[in-house]
VEXKE-399696 format. One record per atom (N, C-alpha, C): x, y, z; atom name; residue number from 0. Coordinates in steps of 0.1 Angstrom, whole numbers, plus 2048, in hexadecimal, padded with zeros to 3 digits. Layout:
<sites>
    px    py    pz   atomo   num
     X     Y     Z      CA   NUM
...
</sites>
This chain:
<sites>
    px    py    pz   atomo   num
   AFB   D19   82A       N     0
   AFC   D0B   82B      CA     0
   AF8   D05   81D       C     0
   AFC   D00   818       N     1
   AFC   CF6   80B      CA     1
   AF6   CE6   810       C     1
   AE9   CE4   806       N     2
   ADE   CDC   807      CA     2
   AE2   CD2   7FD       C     2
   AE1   CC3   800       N     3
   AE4   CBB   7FA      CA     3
   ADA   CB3   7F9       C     3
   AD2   CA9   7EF       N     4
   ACA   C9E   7ED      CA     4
   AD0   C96   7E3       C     4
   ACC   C8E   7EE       N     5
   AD2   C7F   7E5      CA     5
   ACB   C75   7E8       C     5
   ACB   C68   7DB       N     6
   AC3   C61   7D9      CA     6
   ACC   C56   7D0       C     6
   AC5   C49   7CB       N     7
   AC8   C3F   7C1      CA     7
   AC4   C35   7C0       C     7
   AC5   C2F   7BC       N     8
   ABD   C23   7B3      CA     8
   AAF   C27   7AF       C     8
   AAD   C30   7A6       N     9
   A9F   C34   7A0      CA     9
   A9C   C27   795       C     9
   AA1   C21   78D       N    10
   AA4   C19   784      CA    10
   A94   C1E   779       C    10
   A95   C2A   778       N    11
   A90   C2D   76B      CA    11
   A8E   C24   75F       C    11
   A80   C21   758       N    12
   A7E   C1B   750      CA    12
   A74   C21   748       C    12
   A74   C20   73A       N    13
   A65   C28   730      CA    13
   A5C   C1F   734       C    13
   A5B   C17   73B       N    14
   A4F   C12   739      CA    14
   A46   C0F   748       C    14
   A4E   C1B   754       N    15
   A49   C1A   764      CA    15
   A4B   C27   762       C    15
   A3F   C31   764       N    16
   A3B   C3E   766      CA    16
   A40   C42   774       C    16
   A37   C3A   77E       N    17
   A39   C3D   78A      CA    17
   A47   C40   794       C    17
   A52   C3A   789       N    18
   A62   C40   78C      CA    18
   A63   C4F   785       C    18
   A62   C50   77A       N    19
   A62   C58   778      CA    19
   A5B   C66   77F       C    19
   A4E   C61   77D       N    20
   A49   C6B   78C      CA    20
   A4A   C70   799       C    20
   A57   C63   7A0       N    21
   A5B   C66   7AB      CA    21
   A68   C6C   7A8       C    21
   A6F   C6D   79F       N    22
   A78   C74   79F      CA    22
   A74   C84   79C       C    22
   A6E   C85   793       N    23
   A63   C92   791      CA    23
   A64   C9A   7A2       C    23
   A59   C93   7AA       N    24
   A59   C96   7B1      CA    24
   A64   C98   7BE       C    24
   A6E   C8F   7BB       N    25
   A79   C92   7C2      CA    25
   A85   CA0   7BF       C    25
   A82   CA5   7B4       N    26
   A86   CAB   7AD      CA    26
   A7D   CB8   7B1       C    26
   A72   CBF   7AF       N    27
   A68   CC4   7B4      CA    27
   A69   CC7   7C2       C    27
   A6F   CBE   7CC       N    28
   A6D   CC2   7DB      CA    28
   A7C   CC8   7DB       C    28
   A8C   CC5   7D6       N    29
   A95   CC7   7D8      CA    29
   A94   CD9   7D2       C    29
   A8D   CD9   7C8       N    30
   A85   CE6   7C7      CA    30
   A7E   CF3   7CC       C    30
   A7A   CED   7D2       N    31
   A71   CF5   7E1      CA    31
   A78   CF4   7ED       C    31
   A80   CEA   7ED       N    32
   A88   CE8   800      CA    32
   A97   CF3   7FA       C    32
   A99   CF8   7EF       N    33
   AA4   D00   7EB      CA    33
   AB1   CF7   7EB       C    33
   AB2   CEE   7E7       N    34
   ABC   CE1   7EA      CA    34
   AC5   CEA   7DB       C    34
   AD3   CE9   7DC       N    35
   ADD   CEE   7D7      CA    35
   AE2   CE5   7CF       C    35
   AE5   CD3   7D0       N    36
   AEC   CCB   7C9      CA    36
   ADF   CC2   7CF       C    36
   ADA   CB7   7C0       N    37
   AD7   CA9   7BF      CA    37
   AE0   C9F   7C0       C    37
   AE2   C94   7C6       N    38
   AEC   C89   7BE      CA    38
   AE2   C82   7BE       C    38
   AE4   C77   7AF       N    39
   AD9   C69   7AF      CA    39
   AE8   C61   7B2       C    39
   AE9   C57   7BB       N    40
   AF5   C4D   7BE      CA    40
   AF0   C3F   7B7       C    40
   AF5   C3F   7AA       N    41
   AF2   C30   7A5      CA    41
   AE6   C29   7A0       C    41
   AE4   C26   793       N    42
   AD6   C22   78E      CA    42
   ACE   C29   788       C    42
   ACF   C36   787       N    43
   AC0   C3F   783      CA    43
   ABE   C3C   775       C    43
   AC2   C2B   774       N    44
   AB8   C28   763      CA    44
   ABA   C1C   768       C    44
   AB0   C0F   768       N    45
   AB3   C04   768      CA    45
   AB8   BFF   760       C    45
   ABA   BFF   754       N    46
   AC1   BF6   746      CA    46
   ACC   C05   73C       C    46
   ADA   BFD   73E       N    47
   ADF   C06   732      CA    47
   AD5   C13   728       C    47
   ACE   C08   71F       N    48
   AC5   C0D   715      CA    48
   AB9   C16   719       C    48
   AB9   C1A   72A       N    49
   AAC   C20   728      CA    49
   AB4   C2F   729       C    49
   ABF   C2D   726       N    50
   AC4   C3B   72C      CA    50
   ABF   C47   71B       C    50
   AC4   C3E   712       N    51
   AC2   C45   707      CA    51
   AAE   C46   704       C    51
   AAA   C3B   707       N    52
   A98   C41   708      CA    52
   A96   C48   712       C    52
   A9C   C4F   719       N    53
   A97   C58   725      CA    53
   A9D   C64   724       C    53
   AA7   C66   71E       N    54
   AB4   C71   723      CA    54
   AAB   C7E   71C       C    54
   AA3   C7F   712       N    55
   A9C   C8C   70B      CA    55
   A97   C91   714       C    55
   A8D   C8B   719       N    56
   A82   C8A   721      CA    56
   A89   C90   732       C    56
   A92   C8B   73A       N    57
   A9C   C8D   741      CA    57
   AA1   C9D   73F       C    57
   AAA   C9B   733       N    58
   AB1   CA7   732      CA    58
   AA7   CB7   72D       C    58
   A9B   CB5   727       N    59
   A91   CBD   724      CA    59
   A87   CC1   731       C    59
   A87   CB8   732       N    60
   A79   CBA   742      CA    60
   A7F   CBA   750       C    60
   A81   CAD   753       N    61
   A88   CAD   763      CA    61
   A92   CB6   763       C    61
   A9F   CB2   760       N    62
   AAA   CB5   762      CA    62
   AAD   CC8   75D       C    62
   AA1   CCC   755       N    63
   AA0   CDA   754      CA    63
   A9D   CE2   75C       C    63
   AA2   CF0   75B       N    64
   A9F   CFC   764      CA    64
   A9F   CFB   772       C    64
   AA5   CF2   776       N    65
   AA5   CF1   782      CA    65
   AAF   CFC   78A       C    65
   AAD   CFC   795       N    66
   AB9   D07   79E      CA    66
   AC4   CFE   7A3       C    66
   AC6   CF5   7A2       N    67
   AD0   CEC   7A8      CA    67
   AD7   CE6   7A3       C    67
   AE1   CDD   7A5       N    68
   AE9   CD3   798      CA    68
   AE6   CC9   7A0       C    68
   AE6   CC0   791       N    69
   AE4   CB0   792      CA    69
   AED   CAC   791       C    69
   AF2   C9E   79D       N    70
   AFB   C98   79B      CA    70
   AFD   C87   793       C    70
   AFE   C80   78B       N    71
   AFE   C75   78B      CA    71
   B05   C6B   787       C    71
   B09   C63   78E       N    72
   B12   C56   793      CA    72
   B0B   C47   78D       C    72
   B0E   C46   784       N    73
   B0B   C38   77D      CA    73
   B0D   C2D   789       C    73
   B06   C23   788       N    74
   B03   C1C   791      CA    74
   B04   C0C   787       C    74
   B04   C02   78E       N    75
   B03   BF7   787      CA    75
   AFB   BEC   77D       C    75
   AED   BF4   77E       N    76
   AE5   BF0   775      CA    76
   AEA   BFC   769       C    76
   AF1   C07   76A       N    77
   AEF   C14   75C      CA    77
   AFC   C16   759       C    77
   B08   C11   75F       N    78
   B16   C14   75D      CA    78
   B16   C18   74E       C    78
   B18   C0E   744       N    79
   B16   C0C   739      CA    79
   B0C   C17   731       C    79
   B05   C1B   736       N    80
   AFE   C23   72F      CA    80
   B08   C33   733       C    80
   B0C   C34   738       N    81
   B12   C40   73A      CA    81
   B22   C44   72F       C    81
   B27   C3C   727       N    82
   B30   C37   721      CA    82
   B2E   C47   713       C    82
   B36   C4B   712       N    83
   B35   C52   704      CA    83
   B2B   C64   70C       C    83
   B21   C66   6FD       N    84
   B1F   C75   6FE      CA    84
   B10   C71   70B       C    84
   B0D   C7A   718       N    85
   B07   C73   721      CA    85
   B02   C84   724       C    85
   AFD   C8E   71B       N    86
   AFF   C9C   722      CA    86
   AEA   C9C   726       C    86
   AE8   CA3   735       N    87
   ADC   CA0   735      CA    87
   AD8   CB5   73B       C    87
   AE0   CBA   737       N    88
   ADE   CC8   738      CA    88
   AEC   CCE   73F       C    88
   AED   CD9   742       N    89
   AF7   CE2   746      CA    89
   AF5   CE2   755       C    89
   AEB   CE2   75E       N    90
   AF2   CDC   769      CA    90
   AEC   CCE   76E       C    90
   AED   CC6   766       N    91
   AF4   CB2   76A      CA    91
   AFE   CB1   763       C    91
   B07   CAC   76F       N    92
   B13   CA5   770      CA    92
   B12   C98   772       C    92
   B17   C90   769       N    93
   B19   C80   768      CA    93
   B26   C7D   76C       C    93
   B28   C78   77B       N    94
   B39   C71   77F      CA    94
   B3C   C67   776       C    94
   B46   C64   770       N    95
   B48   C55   76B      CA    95
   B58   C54   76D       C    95
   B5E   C5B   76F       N    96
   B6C   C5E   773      CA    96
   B71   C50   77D       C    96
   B7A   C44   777       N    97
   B7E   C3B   783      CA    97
   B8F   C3E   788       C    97
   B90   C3E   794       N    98
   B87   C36   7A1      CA    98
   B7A   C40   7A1       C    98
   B7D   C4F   7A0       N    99
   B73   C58   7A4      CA    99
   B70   C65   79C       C    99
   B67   C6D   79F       N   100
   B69   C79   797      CA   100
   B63   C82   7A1       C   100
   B62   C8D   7A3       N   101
   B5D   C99   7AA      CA   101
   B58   CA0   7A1       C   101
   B4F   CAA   7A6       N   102
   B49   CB4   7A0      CA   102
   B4D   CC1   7AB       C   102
   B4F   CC9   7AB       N   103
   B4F   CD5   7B3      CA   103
   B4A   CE3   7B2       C   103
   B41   CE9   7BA       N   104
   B38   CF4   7B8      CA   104
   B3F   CFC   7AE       C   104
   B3A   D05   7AB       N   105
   B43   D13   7A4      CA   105
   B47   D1C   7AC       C   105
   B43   D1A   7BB       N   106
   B49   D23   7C1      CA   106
   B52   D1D   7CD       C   106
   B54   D14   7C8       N   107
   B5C   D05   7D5      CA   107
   B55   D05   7DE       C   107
   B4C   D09   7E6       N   108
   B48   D04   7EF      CA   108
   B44   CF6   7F5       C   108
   B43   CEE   7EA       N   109
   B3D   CE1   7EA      CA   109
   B47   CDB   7DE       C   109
   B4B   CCC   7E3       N   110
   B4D   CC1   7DC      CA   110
   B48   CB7   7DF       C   110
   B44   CAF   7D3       N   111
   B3E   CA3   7D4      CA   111
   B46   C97   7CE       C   111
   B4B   C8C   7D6       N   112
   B52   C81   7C9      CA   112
   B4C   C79   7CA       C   112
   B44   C71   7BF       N   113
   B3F   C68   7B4      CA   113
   B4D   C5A   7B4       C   113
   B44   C50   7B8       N   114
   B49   C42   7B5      CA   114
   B41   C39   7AD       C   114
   B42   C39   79C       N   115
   B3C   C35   796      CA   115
   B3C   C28   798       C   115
   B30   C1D   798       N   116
   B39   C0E   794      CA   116
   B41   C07   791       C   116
   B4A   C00   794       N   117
   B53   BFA   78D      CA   117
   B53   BEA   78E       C   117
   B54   BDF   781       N   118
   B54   BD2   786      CA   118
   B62   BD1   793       C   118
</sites>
């Protein structure tokens, strides 16, 4: 059976730790419960601009070594930030594909389609 967690609106900021930490830890338990795919659905940065103060930090620590893929779906506070080079490791996937985009396991078992924002 294939384990899914999903979540969104984190609205990550450098300057509120305690998101950060809950994602930490949300990340940490999808870890131990052996969860196979993350999706964040929308928001996991409150402002455009925090995406680029965060994404080192993201792509180096969180989003590392993990056993699972991340999924993420720009939401309406970060749409705009996802625009251009957006790579946050080898397994996150960023949907921005309109109307949609999919990601699909490597071994098909699972698809997931991603509805990015749109005005």
């Amino acid at each position: 059976m294939i384990r899914v967690l999903h979540t969104a609106d984190i609205h990550l900021t450098p300057d509120d730790q305690e998101r950060m930490d809950a994602l930490r830890s949300l990340l940490d338990l999808a870890e131990q419960d052996d969860i196979d795919v993350v999706t964040i659905g929308g928001d996991l940065f409150d402002q455009p601009e925090n995406l680029e103060q965060l994404r080192t930090d993201l792509r180096n620590d969180l989003f590392s070594n993990r056993p699972f893929e991340i999924i993420l779906i720009p939401g309406n506070h970060d749409i705009e930030a996802y625009r251009g080079d957006v790579f946050f490791g080898d397994y996150c996937t960023v949907i921005t594909e309109e109307p949609f985009g999919q990601w699909i396991a490597p071994d098909e078992s699972l698809r997931i389609t991603g509805l990015p924002y749109t005005e």
